[in-house]
Structures are given as structure tokens and as C-alpha cells.
N, C-alpha and C positions, 0 to 999 in steps of 0.2 A: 828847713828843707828836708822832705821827709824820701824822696827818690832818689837816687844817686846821679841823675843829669834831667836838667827841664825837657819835659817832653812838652809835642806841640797836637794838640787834638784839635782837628775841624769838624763842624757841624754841617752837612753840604745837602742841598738839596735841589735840583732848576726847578722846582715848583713851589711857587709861591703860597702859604697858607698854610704849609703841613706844621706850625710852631716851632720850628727849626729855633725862633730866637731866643720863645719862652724855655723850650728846655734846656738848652746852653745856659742862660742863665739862672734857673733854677739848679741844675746840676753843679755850676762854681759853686752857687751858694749851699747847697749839699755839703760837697765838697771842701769847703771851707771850712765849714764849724767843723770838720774829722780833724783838722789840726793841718793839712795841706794849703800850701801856698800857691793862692790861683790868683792869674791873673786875665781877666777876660779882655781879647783883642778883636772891637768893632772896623770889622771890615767890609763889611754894607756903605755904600756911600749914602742908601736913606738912612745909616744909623740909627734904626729899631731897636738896638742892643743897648746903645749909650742912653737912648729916652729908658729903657727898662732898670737899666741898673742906675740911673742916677735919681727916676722919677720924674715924670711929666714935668711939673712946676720947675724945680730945680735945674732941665734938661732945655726949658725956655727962657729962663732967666739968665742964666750963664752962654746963651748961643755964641754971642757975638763976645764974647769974654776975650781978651788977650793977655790973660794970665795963666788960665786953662789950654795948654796942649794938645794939641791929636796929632792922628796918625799921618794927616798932612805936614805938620811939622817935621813930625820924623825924616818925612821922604822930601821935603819942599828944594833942599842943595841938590839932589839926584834929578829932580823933576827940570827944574829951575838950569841946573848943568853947573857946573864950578865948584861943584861938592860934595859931601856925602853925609851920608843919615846923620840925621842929630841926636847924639845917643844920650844926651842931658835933660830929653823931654821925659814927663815925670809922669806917673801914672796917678790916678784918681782913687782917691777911695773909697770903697763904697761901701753904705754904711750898712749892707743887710751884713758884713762882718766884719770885723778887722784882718781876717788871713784874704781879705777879697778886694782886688783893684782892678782900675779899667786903663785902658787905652781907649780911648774916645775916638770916633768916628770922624769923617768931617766928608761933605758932599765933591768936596776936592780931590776927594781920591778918584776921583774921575779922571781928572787930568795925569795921572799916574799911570790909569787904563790904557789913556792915549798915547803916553810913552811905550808901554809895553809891546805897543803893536809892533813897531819896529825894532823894540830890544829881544824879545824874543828871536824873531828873525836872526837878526846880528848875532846872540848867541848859539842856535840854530848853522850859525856858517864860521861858528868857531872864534868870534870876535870878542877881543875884550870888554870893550863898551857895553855887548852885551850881557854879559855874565854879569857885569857890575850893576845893571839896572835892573836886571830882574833877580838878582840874589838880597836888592834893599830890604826886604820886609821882612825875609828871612834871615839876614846878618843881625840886624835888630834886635829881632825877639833872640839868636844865639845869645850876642852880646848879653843882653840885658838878662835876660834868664841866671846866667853867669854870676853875674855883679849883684842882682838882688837876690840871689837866691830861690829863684821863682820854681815851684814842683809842675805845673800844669800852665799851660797857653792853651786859655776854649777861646779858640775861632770861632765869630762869625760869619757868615758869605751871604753876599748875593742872591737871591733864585734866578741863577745863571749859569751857562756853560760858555764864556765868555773868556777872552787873556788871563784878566785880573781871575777868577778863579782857577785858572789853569794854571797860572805860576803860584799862586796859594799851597795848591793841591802840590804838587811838583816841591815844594820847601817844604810839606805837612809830615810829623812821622804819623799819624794816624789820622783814618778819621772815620765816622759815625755816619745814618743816613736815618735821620727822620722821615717816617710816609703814614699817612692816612691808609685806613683801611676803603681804601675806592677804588676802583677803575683805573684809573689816571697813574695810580702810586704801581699797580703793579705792571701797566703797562710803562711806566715810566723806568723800572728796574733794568731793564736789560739795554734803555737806550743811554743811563749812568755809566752802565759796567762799560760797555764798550766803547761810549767816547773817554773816559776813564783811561781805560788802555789803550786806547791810541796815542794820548797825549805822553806814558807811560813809555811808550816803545818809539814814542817818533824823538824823546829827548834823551833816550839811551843812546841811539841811533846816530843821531848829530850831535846835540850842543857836549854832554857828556862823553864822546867816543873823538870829538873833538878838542877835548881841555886842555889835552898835553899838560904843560909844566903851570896851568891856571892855580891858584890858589884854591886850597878846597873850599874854603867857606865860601868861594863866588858862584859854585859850581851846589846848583840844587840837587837834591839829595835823588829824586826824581822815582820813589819807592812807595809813596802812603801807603800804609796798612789798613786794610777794612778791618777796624773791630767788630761791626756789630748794627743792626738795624732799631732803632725804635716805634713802635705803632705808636702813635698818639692823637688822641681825640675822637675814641672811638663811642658809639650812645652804649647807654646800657640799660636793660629792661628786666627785672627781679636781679638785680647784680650782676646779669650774664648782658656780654654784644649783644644788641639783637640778631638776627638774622641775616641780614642785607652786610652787616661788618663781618660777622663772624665768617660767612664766606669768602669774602674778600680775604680775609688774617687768613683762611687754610691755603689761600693760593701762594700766598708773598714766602716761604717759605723754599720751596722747589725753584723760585723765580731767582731770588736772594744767593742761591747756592751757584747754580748755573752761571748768573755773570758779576755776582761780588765776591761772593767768597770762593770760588776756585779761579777767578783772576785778580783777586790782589790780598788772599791772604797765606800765610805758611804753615805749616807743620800741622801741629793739633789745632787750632786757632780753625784749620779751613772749616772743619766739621761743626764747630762749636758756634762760628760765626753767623749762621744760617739755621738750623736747626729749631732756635730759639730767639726769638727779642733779646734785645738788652733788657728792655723793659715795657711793658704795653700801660701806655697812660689813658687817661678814659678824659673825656670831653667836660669839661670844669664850669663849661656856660662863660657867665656873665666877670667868673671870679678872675680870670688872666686880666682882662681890662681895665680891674678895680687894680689890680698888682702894676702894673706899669702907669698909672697913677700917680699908684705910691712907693715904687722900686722896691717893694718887696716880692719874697718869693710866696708860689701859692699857698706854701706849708706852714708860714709862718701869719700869713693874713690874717687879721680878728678879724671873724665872723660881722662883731656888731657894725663894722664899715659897709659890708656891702648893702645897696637900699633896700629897704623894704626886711632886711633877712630872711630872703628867701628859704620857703624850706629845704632842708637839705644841706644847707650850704656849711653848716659846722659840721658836719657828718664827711662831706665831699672833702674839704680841708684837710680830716684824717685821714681821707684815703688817699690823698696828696702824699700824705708825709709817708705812707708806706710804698707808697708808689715810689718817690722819689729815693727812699734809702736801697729799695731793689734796684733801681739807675745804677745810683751809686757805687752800690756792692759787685756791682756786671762791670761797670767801667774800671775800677781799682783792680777785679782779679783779671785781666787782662794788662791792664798799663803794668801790674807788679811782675806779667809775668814776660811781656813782652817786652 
């Protein structure tokens, strides 16, 4: 363990397609070979992340498995009532490294959602029942962080602004916001930031301003930190955006500052957060689909897999991999500093 306490990074976005899952998991896998101990937590009930990191084949073969674990397990005492998290469920390994595991997904986590409707609330009016149902996912990942030794939890989510990512968010110490360079992503900024903060200031307000003598670990932490935006999947024509993106990238900047980074980040962090990407990733075609396949990341893909090899695509690979150690290097010198 290379950090001095697991921190929890979420990947968040309510818009579906911005590759919120690819780059979570390319990033673990980054991540991983520095020598950090990642462990990735699918929290999607389509479990997009669990097919990515285990591999198509391997990710249908095992569905119905009752040896294999998820995140329903974990919560199944809590959901079910007479219980609590299972903290013996075991995480998966996945093979693009050995410092890299998963928590497995499961469509069940739906019925969790369902709980939450009401636990929320109940914590929300100061109840114990509910601090204890919406704190499961978060005691959890504390727990186990703990005992395995874990440096990094990359979150999954939803493309949602729904319970289950409100209590995510509200447990997260940080988190990240993948957007396409279009329309949608910038006008989508500022409708982030501010349900963002409301969920922020309605759980300081109540469930937290309510805890009294509550134990702390039941009681969400109710703070994420914005680190930092990623462009990804933008075209490129002579190695530059074209046109039609590259306007879009100068607007998300001024948008980015406005309602994420001067409402949920601190100190030096606010200016640095917005300013600049974490990292602008460029549109890979065909090659992400051939990677969830094969649960590997883009960077490490042979070329001679994808059909036909297409031009470019050993070429594109490399610019994967510098893409991705700039991610990398953005997300470390902030987790090191924060």
C-alpha cells in the first residue's frame, strides 16, 4: 500500500456514452502496474465495468456462478434486513494485472436502490435504521480498504442522478467527470454541479446535523471532492480536434469552474481543477470494443487482434498509452496531494 489510508475515487457522469467505464478502467489498469493497489468497484447494475475488466467470454461464462461474489452479496443481510454487509466476499482478480481486483457488479443492486428510497429519508430525520442502510457500501469499501490493504476504490456509477448515486457520491472522497466535447456535456455541467450540491447541503442540513452520538462510520462523509474533468473521445484531423470539438473543449472550461470547481473543490485544487483536463483522450474507433472482448486496456491491446488492422490502429494504441500515463500522472498528483 503505497498511500497512507484507501481513498475512494468515483467516475460520475448522468450521461450515458461519455466512456465513463472505459476510462475507470483503463485508469486502474494504469494505475496498477505503478505499483498501487487498485481495486475497481462495479456499481452500475448493467455491470459495464465487471464485463470490461473480466472480458466478454469470461463475464458470460461465470454469470450465474455461485462461487463468484458481487456487490449484491455484500449488501444482500442489509437489503434482505436481519443483517449486515458481508465483509468475507472476496474480490476478483483481474488479469490485465496482479496489483488490480474487482468487486463484481450484480443487476440486484437494484433492489438496494429500492431500499434507499426510504433509508435516506429515515436518515434524513435522524434515524438509525437509516444511517445503517445507506452507510453499507461505504462501511464496506472503509472495512476492507483496511484489512486488504487497498490504495485506490475506482467507482463505477450509473448514467444517473438517482438515490443509489446520491448515497455513492455522499460516501466518495473524490470524484472525476468524464464529458465529450458536445453540446449535451457542456450544457450538462452546471446541471451536475448543482444537483451535486444540493444533495451536499440537504445531508449536512439533516441526516449529518442530526447524528448526535451516531457512530461515525454510519454517518456519510457527505464532502466529495472534484478533482478534475476528462474530455474523451474527441475526432482528430492532422493530430489536432477538429473544429466542431475543439470549440466545444474552449467552452467546458469557464462552465467546469463556475459549478464544479468553485462548488466542491478547496484551496489550490479550485483553480487547477478547471483550468485544465485531467486528461483529453481522442476517440479510439473500433479499438474499446475489441478491449472489452478481451478485458484488456487500450494500451496494452495487440494491434494484430483488431480485424482487418485497420490503419492507424498500432499508431492510435501509442497514443493510448501516452494518453493514459498523462490520466494517471493528473490523478496521482492530486490523490498525493489531497
Amino acid at each position: 500500500m503505497k498511500f497512507p489510508r484507501t481513498k475512494k475515487l468515483v467516475f460520475v457522469n448522468n450521461k450515458g456514452g461519455v466512456g465513463k467505464t472505459t476510462l475507470a478502467f483503463n485508469s486502474a489498469v494504469a494505475l496498477a502496474k505503478l505499483g498501487y493497489k487498485i481495486v475497481l468497484v462495479d456499481l452500475d447494475p448493467q455491470c459495464n465495468l465487471s464485463r470490461l475488466a473480466l472480458g466478454e467470454d469470461y463475464y458470460t461464462k461465470n454469470l450465474f456462478s455461485e462461487t463468484e461474489k458481487t456487490i449484491y452479496n455484500v449488501l444482500r443481510g442489509v437489503i434482505e434486513g436481519g443483517s449486515d454487509i458481508d465483509l468475507s466476499v472476496k474480490f476478483l482478480p483481474v488479469k490485465a494485472d496482479t496489483n488490480l481486483s474487482l468487486l463484481k457488479g450484480d443487476i440486484n443492486l437494484s433492489m438496494y436502490e429500492g431500499l434507499l428510497s426510504t433509508a435516506y429519508g429515515q436518515a434524513a430525520a435522524g434515524q438509525p435504521i437509516g444511517y445503517f442502510q445507506t452507510s453499507a457500501i461505504d462501511r464496506f469499501l472503509r472495512e476492507r480498504g483496511l484489512s486488504d490493504q487497498v490504495d485506490i476504490f475506482i467507482i463505477d456509477t450509473s448514467p444517473s442522478l438517482g438515490i443509489l448515486n446520491q448515497t455513492i457520491l455522499l460516501g466518495a472522497d473524490y470524484f472525476v467527470v468524464p464529458m465529450m466535447p458536445d453540446a449535451f456535456s457542456v450544457q450538462g455541467i452546471e446541471n451536475l454541479g448543482i444537483i451535486f450540491e444540493r444533495w451536499k447541503i440537504q445531508w449536512k442540513n439533516t441526516a449529518k446535523a442530526l447524528a448526535g452520538n451516531t457512530e461515525t462510520k454510519l454517518v456519510l462523509g457527505g464532502d466529495p471532492l472534484f478533482i478534475g474533468y476528462i474530455i474523451n473521445s474527441y475526432n482528430v484531423y492532422g493530430k489536432q480536434p477538429i473544429a466542431d470539438h475543439r470549440a466545444w473543449m474552449e467552452r467546458i472550461p469557464e462552465r467546469v469552474k463556475k459549478y464544479l470547481s468553485e462548488k466542491h473543490c478547496r484551496n489550490g485544487l479550485v483553480e487547477a481543477s478547471w483550468k485544465d483536463p485531467l486528461q483529453i483522450i481522442q476517440d479510439y474507433g473500433r479499438i474499446p470494443a475489441k478491449c472489452q472482448e478481451l478485458g484488456v486496456a487500450i494500451f496494452e491491446l495487440d494491434p494484430a487482434l483488431v480485424a482487418d488492422n485497420q490503419q492507424g490502429t498500432k499508431e492510435n494504441i501509442e497514443k493510448s498509452k501516452e494518453e493514459f500515463t498523462g490520466l494517471t500522472n493528473s490523478l496521482l498528483k492530486v490523490l498525493e496531494a489531497y
